[in-house]
PyMOL commands that place a pseudoatom at each C-alpha (Angstrom):
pseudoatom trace, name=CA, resn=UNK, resi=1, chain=A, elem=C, hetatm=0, pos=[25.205, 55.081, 22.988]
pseudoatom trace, name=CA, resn=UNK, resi=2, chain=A, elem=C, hetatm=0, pos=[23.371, 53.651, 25.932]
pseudoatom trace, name=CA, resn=UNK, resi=3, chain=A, elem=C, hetatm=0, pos=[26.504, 54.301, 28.273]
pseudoatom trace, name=CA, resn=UNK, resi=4, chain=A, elem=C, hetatm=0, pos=[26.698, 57.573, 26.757]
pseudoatom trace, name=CA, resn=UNK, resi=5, chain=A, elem=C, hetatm=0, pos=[23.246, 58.647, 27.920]
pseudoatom trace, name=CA, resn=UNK, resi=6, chain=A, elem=C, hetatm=0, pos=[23.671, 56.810, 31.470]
pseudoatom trace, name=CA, resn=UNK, resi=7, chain=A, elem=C, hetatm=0, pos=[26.992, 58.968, 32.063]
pseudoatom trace, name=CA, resn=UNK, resi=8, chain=A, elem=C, hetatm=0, pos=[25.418, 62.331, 31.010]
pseudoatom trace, name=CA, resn=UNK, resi=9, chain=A, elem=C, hetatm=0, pos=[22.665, 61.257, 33.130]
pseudoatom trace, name=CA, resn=UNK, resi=10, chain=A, elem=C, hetatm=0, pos=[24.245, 60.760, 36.110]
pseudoatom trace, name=CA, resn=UNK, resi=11, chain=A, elem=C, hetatm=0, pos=[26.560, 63.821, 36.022]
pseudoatom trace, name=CA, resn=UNK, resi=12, chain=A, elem=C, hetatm=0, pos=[23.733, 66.377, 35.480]
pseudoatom trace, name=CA, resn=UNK, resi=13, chain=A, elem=C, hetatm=0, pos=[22.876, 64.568, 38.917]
pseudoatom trace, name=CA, resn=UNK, resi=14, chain=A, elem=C, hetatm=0, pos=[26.335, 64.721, 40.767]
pseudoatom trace, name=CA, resn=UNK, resi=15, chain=A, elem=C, hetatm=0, pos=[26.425, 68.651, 39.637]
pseudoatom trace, name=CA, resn=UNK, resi=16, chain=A, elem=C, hetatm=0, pos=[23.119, 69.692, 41.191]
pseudoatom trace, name=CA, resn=UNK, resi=17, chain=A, elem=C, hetatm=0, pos=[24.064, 67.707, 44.079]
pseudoatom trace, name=CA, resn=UNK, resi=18, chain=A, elem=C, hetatm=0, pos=[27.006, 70.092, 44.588]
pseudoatom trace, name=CA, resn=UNK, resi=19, chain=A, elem=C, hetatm=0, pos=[29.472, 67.762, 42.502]
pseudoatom trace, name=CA, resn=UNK, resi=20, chain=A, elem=C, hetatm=0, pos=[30.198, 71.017, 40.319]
pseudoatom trace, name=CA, resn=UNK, resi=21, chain=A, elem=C, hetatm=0, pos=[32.276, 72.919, 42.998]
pseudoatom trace, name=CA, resn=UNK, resi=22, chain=A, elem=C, hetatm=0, pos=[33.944, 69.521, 44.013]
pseudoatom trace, name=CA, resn=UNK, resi=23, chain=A, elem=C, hetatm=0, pos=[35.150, 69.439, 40.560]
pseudoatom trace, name=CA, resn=UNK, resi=24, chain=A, elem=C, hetatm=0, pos=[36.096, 72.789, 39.935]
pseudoatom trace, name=CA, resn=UNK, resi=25, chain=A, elem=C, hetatm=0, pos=[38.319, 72.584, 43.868]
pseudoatom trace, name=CA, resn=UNK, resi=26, chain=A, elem=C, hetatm=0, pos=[39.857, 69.160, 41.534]
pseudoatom trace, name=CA, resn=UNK, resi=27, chain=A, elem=C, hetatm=0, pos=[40.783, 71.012, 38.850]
pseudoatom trace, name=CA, resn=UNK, resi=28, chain=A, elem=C, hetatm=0, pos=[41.825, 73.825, 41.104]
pseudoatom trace, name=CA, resn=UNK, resi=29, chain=A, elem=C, hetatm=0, pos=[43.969, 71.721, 42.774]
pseudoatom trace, name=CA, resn=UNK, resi=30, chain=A, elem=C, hetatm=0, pos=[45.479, 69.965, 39.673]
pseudoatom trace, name=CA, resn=UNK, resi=31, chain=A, elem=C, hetatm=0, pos=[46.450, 73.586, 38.775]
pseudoatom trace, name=CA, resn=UNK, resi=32, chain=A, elem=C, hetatm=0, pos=[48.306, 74.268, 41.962]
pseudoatom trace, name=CA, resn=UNK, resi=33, chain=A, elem=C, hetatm=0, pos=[50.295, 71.189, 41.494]
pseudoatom trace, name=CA, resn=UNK, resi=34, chain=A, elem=C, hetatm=0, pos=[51.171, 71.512, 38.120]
pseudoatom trace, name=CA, resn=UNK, resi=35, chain=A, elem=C, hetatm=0, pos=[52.575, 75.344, 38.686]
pseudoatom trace, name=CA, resn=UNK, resi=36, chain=A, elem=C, hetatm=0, pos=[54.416, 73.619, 41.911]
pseudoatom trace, name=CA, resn=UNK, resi=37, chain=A, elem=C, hetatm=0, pos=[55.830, 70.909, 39.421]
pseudoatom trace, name=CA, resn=UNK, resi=38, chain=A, elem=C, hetatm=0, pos=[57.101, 73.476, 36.748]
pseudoatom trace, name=CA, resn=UNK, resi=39, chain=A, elem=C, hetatm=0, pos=[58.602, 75.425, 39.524]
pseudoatom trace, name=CA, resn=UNK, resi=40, chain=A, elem=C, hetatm=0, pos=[60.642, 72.957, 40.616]
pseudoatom trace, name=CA, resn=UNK, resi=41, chain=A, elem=C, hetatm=0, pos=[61.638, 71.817, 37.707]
pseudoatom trace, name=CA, resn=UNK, resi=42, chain=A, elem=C, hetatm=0, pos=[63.060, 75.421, 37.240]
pseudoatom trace, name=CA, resn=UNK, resi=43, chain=A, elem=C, hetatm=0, pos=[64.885, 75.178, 39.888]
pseudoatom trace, name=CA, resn=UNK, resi=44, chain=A, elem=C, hetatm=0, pos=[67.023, 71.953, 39.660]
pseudoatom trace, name=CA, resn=UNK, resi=45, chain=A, elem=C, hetatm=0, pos=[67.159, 72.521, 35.776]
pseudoatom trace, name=CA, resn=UNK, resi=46, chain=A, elem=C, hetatm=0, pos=[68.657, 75.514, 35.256]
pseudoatom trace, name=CA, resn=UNK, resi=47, chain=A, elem=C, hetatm=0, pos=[71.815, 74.979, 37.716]
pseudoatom trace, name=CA, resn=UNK, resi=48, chain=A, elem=C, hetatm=0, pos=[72.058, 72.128, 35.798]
pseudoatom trace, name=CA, resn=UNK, resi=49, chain=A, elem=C, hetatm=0, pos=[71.804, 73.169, 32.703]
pseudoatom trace, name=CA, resn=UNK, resi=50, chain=A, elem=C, hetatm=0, pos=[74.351, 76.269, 34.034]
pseudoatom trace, name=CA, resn=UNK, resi=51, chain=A, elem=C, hetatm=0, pos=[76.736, 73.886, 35.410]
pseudoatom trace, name=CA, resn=UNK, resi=52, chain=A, elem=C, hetatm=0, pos=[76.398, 71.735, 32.370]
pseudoatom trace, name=CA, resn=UNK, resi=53, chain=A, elem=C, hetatm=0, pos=[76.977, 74.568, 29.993]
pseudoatom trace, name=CA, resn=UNK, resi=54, chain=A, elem=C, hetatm=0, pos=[79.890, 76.015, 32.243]
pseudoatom trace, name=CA, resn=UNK, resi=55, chain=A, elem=C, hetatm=0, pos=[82.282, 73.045, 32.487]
pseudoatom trace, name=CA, resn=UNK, resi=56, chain=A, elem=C, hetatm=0, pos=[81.269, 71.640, 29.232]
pseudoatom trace, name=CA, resn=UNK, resi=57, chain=A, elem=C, hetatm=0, pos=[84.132, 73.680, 27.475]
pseudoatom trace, name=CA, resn=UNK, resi=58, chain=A, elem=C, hetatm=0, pos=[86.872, 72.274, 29.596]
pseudoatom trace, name=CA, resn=UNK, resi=59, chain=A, elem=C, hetatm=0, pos=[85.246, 69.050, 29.228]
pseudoatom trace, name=CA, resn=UNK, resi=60, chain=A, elem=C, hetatm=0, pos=[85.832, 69.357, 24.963]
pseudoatom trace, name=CA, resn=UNK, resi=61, chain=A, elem=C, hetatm=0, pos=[89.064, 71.297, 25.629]
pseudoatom trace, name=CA, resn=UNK, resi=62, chain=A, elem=C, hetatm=0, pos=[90.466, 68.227, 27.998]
pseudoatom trace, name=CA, resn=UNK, resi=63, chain=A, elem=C, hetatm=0, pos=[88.594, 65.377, 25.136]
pseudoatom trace, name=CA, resn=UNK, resi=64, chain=A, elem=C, hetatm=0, pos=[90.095, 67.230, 22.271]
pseudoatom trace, name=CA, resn=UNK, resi=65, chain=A, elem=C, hetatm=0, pos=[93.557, 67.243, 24.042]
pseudoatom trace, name=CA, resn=UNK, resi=66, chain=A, elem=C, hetatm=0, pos=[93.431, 63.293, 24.787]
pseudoatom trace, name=CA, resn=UNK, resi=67, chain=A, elem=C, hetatm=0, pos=[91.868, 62.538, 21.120]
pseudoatom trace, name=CA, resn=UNK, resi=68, chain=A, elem=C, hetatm=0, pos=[94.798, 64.270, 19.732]
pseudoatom trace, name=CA, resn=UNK, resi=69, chain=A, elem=C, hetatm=0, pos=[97.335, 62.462, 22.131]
pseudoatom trace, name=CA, resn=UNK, resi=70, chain=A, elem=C, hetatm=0, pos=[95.782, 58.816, 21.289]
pseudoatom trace, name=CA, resn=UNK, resi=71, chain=A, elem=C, hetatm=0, pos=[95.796, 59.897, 17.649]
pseudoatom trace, name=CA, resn=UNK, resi=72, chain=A, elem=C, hetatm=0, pos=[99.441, 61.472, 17.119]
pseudoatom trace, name=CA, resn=UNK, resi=73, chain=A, elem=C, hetatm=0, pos=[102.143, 59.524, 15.274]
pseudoatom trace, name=CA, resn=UNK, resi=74, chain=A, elem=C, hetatm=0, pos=[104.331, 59.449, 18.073]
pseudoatom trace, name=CA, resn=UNK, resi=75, chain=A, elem=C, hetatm=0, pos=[102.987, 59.508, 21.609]
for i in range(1, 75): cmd.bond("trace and resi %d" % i, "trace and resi %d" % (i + 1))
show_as sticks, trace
zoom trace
């Protein structure tokens, strides 16, 4: 409880001190870099997933093909 009251203490200090705007810039900043993060997760994964998506069919078409070949009673 004694930490508690220490830590409260000492960041009423830091935020008259001017410790309030360098934490809001902090979280300001850990805003711009989780938008940048999103975006470029946008942007690799959804060619992916596209070109995923696109040649999956021909990949089952092509598995389906050699599944029945392995499978038939005469090869």
């Amino acid at each position: 409880m004694l930490r508690w009251f220490r830590a409260r203490k000492l960041a009423l200090k830091t935020a008259r001190k001017g410790g309030l705007e360098s934490r809001r810039k902090t979280r300001r900043s850990r805003g711009a870099v989780m938008v940048e993060y999103a975006l470029l997760l946008v942007a690799v994964g959804v060619p992916t997933v596209a070109g995923l998506t696109a040649g999956g069919a021909t990949m089952f078409k092509n598995y389906r093909a050699a599944r029945n070949h392995m499978l038939s009673a005469f090869p």
